[in-house]
N, C-alpha and C positions, 0 to 999 in steps of 0.2 A: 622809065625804069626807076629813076631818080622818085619819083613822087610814090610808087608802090614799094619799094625799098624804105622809105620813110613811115608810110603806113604799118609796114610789118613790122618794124623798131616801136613805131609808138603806140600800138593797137595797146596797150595792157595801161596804158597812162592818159587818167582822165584829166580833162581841160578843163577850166568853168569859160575861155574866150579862146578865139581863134582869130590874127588879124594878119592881113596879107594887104601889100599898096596893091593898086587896079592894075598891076603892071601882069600879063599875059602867064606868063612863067612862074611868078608866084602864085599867083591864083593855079596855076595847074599843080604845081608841087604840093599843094593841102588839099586839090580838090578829094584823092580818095580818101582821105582821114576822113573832110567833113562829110562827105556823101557816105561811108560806112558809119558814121554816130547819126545821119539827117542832123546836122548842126549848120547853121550859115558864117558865114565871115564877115567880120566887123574887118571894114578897109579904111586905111588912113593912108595920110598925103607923106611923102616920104619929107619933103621939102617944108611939114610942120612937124617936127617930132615934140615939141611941147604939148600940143596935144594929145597925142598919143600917150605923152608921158602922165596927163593928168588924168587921162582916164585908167591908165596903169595903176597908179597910185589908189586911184576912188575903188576898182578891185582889192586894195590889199593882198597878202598873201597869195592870192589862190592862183594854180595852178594857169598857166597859158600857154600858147604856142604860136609864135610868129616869123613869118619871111621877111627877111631883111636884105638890103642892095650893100653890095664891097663898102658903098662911100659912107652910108649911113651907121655899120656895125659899129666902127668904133665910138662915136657919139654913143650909141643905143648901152654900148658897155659899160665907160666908162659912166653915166648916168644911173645905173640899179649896182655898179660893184663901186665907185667913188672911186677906183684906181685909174690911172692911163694904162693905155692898153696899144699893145705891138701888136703884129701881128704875124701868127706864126705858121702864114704860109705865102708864096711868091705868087700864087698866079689867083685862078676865080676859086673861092671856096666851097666848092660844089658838093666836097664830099664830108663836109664836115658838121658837126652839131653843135653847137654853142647853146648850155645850159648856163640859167644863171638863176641860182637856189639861194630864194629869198625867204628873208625869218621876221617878222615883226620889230621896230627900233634897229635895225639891222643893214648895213648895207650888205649885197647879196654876193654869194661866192661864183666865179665862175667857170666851168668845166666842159673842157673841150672832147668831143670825141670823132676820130674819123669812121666812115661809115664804108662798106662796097657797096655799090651800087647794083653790081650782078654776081 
């Protein structure tokens, strides 16, 4: 439900990349986004996020959409907003969305939103 609730929230917002780790769960949360645009998923290793990071950067600006694990988000945050980062919830973040709106020379703002699920 989680993954067709995310579809319906981001059907109207175009991506130029989609990347999810190989891990089961996040692949399944993106898969109907990608399968309703036929778009594939660029997968990266959670435990290199430098890479990750440099391929992020060689995009520039444009828009993305990625699944991220508890342990990883705050690295992945504080990396595109330069701030440290809490976090402002106790258990798994399942229902939440973490934007982070980025501008050219800029580091990027970031905006939280919770979602229902059903």
């Amino acid at each position: 439900w989680r993954a067709i609730r995310l579809l319906q929230i981001l059907k109207k917002v175009e991506f130029e990349k989609y990347f999810s780790t190989t891990f089961r769960n996040n692949i399944l949360t993106l898969q109907p986004l990608t399968d309703a645009r036929q778009v594939s998923l660029s997968y990266y290793d959670q435990a290199d996020l430098q890479s990750l990071f440099k391929q992020i950067d060689l995009m520039g600006p444009d828009d993305l959409v990625m699944t991220v694990h508890q342990q990883t988000l705050p690295q992945i945050i504080e990396r595109f907003t330069g701030s440290p980062w809490k976090a402002p919830y106790s258990s798994q973040p399942t229902d939440l969305i973490f934007i982070i709106e980025r501008k050219p020379g800029q580091k990027g703002t970031l905006h939280t939103f919770r979602y229902r699920i059903r």
